[in-house]
C-alpha positions as CSV (number, residue, x, y, z in Angstrom):
1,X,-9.0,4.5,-39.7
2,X,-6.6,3.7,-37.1
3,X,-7.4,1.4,-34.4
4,X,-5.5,0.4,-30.9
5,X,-5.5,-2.9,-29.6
6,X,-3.8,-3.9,-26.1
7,X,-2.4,-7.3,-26.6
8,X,-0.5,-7.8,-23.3
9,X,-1.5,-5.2,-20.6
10,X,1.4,-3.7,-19.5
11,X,3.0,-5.2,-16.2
12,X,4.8,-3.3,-13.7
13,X,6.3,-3.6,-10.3
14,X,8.1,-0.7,-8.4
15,X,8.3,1.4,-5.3
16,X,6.5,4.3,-3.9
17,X,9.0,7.4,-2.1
18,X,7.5,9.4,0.1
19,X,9.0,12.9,-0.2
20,X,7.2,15.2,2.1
21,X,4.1,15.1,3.1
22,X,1.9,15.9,0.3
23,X,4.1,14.5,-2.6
24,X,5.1,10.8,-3.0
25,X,7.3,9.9,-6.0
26,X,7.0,6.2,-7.7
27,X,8.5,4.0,-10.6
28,X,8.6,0.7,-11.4
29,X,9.6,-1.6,-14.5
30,X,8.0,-4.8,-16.1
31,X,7.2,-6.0,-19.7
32,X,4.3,-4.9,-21.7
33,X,3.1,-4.7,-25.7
34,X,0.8,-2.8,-27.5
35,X,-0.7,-3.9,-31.3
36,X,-1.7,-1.0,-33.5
37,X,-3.8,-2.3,-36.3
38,X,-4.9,-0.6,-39.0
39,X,-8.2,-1.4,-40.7
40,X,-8.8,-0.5,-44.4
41,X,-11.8,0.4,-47.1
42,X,-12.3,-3.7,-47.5
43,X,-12.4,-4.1,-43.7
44,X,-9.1,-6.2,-43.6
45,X,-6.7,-5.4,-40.7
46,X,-2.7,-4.8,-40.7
47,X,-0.6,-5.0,-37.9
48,X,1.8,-2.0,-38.0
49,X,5.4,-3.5,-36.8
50,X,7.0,-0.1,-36.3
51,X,4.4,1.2,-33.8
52,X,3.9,-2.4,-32.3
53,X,6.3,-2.4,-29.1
54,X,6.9,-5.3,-27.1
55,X,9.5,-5.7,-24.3
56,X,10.6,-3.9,-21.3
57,X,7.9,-1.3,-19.8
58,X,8.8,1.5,-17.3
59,X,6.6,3.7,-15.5
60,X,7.1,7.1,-13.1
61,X,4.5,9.1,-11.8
62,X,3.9,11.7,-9.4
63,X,1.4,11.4,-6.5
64,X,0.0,15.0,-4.5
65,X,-2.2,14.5,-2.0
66,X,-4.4,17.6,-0.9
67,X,-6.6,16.5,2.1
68,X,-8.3,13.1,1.7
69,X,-7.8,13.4,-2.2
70,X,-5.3,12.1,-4.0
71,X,-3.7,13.5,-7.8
72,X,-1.7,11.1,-10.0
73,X,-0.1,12.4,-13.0
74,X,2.6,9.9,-14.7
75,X,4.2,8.6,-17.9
76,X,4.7,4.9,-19.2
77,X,6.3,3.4,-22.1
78,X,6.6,-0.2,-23.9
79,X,9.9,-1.0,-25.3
80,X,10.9,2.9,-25.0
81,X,9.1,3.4,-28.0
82,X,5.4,4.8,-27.0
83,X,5.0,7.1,-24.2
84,X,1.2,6.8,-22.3
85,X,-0.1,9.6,-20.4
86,X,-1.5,8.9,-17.5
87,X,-3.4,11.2,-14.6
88,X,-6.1,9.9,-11.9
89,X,-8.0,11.0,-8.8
90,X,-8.2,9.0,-5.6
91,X,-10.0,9.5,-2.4
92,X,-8.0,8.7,0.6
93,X,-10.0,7.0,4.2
């Protein structure tokens, strides 16, 4: 059984573009890491070095807004080596 455990939450900074009205376009960079252990039949637990990123992180997303609501879908990655998905709802006021 594989597990996931975040050991630095990944840190970003970047800028949000406002292309039109209803669609805002944003990016940013920072470090982050991510630790994938493994656990096996005697309960012991292996760090996997391969699929264990650390270093630069990069994110881009896209933001529509449809009335007060607001849709986020957007990718990161640590090291360029694991992509996250990411998608949200927000309320705008």
């Amino acid at each position: 059984m594989a597990k996931f455990q975040s050991a630095i939450p990944p840190i970003t900074t970047g800028l949000v573009f406002r292309t039109c009205d209803w669609l805002s376009l944003s990016a940013g960079v920072g470090y982050g890491s991510r630790t994938l252990l493994w656990e096996d039949s005697s309960l012991n637990w292996a760090r996997v070095s391969d699929r264990s990123p650390r270093g630069i992180a990069a994110d881009i997303a896209l933001h529509f807004r449809i009335r007060s609501f607001r849709l986020y879908a957007g990718v990161s990655t640590a090291a360029f080596r694991i992509c996250d998905y990411e998608f949200g709802l927000g309320f705008c006021f």
